[in-house]
DRENDO-215531 format. One record per atom (N, C-alpha, C): x, y, z. Coordinates in steps of 0.001 Angstrom, whole numbers, padded with zeros to 6 digits, always signed. Example, Ala and Ser with C-alpha at 12.3 -4.5 7.8 and 13.67 -1.06 7.14 Angstrom:
% DRENDO-215531
+013190-005690+007800+012300-004500+007800+013200-003300+007800+012850-002250+007080+013670-001060+007140+012900+000030+007870
***
This chain:
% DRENDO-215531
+000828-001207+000000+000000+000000+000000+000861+001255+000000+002010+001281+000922+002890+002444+000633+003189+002702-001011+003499+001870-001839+004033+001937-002837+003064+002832-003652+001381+002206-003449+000461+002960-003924+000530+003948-003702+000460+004456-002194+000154+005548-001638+000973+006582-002542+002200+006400-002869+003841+007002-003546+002954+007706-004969+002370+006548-005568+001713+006413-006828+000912+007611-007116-000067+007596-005892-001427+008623-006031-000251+009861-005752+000646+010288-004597+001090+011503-004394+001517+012060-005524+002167+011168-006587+002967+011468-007722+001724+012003-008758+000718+011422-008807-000365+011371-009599-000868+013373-009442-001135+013231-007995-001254+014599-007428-000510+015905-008081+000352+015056-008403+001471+016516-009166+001590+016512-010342+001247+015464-010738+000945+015686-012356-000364+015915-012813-001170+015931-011877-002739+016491-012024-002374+018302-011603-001483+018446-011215-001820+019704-010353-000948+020628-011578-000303+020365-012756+000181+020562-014058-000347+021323-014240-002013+020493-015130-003036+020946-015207-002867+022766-015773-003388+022977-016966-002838+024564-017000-004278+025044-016800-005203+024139-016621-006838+025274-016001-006907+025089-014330-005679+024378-013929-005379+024625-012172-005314+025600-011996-003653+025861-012627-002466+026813-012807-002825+028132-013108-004245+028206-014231-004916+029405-014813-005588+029218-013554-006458+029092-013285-007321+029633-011719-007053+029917-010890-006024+029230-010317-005010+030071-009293-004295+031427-009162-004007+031371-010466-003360+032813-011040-004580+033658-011001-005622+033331-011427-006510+034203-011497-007415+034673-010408-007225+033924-009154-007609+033750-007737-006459+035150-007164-004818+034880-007688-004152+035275-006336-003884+036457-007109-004072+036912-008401-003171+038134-008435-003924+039146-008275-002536+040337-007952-003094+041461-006873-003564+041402-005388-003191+039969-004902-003431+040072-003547-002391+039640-002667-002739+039859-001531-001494+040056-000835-001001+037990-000354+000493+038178+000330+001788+037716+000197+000548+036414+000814-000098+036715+002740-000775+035677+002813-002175+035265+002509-002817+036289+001905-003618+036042+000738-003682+034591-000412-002371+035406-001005-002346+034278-002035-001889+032942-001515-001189+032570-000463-001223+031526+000640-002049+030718+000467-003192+031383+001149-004505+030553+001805-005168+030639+000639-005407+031206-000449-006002+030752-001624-005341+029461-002315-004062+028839-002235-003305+027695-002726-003803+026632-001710-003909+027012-000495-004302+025881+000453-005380+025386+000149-006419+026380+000464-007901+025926+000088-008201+025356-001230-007639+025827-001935-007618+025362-003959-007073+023895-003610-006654+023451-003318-005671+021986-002735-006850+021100-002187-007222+021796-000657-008034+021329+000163-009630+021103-000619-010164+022312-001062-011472+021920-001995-011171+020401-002904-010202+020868-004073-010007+019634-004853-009812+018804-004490-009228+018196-003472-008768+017406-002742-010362+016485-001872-011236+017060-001345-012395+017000-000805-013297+016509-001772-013212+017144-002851-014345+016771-003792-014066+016031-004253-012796+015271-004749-012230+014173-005131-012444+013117-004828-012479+013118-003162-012478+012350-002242-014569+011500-002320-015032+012988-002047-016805+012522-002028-017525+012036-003299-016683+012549-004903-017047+012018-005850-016480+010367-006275-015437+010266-005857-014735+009066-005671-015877+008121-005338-016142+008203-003672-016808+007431-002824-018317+007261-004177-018576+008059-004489-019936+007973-005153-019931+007076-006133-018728+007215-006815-018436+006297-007644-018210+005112-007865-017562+004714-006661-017542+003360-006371-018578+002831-005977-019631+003276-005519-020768+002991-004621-021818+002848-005630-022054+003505-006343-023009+003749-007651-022276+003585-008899-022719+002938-009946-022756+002958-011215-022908+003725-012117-021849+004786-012339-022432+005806-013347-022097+005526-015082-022685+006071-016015-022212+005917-017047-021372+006939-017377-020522+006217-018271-019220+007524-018644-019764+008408-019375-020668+008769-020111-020794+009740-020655-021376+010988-019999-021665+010124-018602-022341+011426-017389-021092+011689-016634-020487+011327-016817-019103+011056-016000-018419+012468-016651-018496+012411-018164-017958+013538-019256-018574+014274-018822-019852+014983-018088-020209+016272-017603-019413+017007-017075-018337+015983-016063-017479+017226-014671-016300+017782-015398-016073+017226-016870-014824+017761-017606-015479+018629-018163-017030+019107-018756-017318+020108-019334-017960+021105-018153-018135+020888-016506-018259+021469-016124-017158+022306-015521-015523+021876-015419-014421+022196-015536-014279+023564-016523-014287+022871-017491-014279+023963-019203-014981+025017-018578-016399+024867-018636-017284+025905-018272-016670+027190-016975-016282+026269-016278-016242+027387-014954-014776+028596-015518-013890+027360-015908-012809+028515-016223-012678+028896-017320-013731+028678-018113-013890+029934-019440-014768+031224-018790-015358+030842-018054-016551+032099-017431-015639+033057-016520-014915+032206-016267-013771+033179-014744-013321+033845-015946-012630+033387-016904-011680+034374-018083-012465+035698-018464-013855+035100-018665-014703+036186-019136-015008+037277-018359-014987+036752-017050-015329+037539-015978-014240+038690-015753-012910+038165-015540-011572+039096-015578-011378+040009-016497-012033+039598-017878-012140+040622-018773-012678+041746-018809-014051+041282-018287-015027+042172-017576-014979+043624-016727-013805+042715-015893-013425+043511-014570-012538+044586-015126-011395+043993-016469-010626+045135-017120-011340+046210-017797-012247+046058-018607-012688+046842-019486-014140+047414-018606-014681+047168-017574-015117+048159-016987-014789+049048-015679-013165+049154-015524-012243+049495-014908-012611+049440-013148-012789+048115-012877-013471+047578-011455-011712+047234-010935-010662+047593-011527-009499+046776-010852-008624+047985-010596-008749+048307-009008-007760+049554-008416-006690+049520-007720-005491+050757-008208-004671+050358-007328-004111+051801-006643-004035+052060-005197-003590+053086-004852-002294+053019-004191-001359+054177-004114+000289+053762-003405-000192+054836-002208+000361+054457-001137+000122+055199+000196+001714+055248+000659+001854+055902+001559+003005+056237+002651+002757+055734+004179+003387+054614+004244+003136+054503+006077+004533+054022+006784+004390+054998+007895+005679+054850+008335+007120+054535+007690+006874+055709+006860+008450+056004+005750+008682+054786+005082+007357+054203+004304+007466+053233+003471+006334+052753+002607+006598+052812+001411+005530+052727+000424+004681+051649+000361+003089+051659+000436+002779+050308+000221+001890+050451-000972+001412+049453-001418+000293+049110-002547-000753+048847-002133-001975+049230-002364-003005+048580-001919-004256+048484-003087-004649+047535-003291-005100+046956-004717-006537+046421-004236-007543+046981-004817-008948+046461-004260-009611+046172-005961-010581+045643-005803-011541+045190-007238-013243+046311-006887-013634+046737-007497-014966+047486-007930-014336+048939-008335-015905+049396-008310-015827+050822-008298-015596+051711-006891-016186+050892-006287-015594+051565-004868-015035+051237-003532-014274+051260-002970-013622+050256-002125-014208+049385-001360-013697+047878-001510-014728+047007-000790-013487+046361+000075-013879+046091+001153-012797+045220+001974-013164+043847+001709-014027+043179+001643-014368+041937+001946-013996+040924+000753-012392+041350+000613-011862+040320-000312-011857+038994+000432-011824+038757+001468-012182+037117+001711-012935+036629+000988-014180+037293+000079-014733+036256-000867-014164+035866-001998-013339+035631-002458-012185+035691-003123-011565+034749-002812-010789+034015-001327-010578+033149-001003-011568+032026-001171-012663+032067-000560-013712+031224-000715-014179+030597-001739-014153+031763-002714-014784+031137-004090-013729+030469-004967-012046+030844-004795-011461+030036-005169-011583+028160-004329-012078+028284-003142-012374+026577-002538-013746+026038-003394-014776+027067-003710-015870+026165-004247-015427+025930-005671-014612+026951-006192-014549+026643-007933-013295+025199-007601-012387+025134-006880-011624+023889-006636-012330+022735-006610-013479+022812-005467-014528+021835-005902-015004+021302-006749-015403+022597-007334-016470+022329-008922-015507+021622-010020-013779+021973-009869-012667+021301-010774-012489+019559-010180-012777+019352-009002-012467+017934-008710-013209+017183-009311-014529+017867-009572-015458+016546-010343-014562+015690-011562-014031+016747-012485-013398+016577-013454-012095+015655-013323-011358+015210-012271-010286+014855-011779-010844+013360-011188-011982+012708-011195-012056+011905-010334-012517+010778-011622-012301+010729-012628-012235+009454-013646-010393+009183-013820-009863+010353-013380-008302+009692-013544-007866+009011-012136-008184+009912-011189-007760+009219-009950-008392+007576-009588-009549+007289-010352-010051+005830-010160-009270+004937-011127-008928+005894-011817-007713+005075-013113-006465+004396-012308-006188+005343-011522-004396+005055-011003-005042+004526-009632-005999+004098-009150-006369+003359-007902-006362+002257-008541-006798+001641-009740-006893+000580-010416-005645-000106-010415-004106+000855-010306-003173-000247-009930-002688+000048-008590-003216-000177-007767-003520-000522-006311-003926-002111-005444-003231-002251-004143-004050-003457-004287-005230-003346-003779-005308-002425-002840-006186-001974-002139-007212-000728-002713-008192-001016-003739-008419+000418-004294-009896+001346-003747-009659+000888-002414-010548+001828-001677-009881+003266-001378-011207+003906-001566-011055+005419-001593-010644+006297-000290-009564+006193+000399-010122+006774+001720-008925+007981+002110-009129+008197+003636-008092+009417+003718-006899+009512+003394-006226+008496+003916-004542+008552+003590-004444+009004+001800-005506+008094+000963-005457+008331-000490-005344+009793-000450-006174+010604-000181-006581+012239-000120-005569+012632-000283-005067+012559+001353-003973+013612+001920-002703+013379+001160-002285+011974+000246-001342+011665-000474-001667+012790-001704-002803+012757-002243-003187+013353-003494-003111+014745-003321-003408+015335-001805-003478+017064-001637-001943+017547-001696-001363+015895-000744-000116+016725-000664+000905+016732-001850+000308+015843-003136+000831+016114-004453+000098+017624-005053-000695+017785-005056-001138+018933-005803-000470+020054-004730-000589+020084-003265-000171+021551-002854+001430+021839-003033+002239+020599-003434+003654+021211-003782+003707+021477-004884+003113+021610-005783+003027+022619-007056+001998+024123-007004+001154+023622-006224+000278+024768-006087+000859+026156-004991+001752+025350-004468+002650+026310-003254+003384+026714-003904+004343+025733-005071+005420+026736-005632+004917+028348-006091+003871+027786-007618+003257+028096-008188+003085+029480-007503+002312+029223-006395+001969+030414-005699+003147+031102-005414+004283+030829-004832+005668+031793-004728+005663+032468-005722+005639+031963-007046+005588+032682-008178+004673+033948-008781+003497+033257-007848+002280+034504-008062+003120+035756-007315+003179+034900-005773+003919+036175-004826+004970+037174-005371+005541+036921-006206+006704+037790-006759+006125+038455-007909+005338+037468-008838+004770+038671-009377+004050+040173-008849+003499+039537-007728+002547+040565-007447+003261+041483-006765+004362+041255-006313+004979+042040-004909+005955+043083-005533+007020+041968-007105+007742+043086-008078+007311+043262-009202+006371+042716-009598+005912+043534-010895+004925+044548-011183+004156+043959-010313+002333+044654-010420+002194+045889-009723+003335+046716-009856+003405+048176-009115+002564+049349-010200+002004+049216-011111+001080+050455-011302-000160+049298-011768-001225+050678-011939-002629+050101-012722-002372+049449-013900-001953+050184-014534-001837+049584-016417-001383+048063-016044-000146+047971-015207+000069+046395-015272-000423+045892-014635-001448+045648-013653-002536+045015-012765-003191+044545-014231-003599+045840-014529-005075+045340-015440-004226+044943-016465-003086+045086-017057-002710+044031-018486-002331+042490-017964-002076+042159-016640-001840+040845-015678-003119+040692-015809-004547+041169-015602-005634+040585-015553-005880+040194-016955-005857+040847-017805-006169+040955-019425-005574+039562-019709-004422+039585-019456-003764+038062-020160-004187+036765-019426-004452+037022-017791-005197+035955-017147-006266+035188-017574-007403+036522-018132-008732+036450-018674-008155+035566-020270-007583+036138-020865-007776+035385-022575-006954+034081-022526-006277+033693-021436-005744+032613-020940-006411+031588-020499-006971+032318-019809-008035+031048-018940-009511+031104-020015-009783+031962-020774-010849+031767-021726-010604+030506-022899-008994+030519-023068-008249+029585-024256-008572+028467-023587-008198+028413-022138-007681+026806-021825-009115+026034-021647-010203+027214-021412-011935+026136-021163-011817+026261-022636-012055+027091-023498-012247+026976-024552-011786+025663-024836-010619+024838-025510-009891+024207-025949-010305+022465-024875-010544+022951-023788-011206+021886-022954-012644+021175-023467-013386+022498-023617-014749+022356-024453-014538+021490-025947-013874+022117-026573-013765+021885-028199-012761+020510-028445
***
């Protein structure tokens, strides 16, 4: 079973590749702050990871046909072509702000989304855990694939936490990477919103191309 266990973690990281992960994440963390984009990689991990886990169980338990099975890959497509669309949205009706302040003899950034300042970017975190969700459906005809060479191919925790903790060491790097973008690059508006612009026709390509 260890050997398995090795199997699924590895599996985890080559699922976590994935460039409509990689696009959602990006499109979750940028412009937000250092532990922001943190806990948006955790939860993105932890959702997928969860839903994996409860669609799994369903699966084994019930009989589905594969072609209903093909729904959670077009409900995948769907969500992160709509996020692309949405980011676009946000550029071209100039909902993405950024102001520079002075505090205590040191410059900071502070980057909010609307027309008028909203604090309650925690929803932002959140909705990156339910759209993680809504991506596990899509992930759980491969993970019954690579349980298949198992000896044991029951679905249970240790499987999970092997599989989260394959996806969160890419999703953590990943995220370092967001962090630096955001911390040295994304210092005026124009490049916020051209970082959103390319997020949006990015993540519109990759559902697109998922769909088609």
């Amino acid at each position: 079973m260890e050997a398995g266990l090795l199997i699924i973690f590895w599996y985890g990281v080559l699922h976590a590749f994935g460039p409509d992960h990689l696009s959602a994440i990006a499109d979750f963390s940028i412009g937000t702050s250092r532990r922001k984009t943190f806990k948006i990689v955790l939860l993105f991990s932890f959702g997928h990871g969860m839903s994996l886990l409860v669609f799994a169980k369903l699966l084994q338990t019930y009989h589905i046909a594969d072609h209903i099975l093909g729904y959670g890959d077009l409900i995948s497509a769907a969500v992160i072509t709509l996020m692309g669309v949405y980011l676009l949205y946000m550029v071209f009706d100039d909902r993405i702000q950024l102001r520079k302040h002075q505090h205590e003899g040191k410059e900071h950034i502070h980057i909010w989304f609307g027309k008028s300042h909203d604090h309650r970017s925690e929803k932002r975190v959140l909705s990156a855990f339910t759209l993680a969700a809504l991506m596990g459906i899509g992930g759980v005809r491969g993970m019954l694939v690579t349980l298949s060479v198992l000896q044991n191919d029951n679905v249970d925790l240790r499987i999970i936490l092997m599989f989260v903790l394959g996806v969160s060491l890419v999703f953590i790097s990943f995220g370092f990477l967001m962090m630096y973008i955001n911390t040295g690059l994304l210092d005026t508006k124009k490049k916020l919103k051209n970082a959103f612009a390319a997020a949006g026709l990015i993540s519109i390509a990759i559902g697109l191309n998922m769909l088609f």
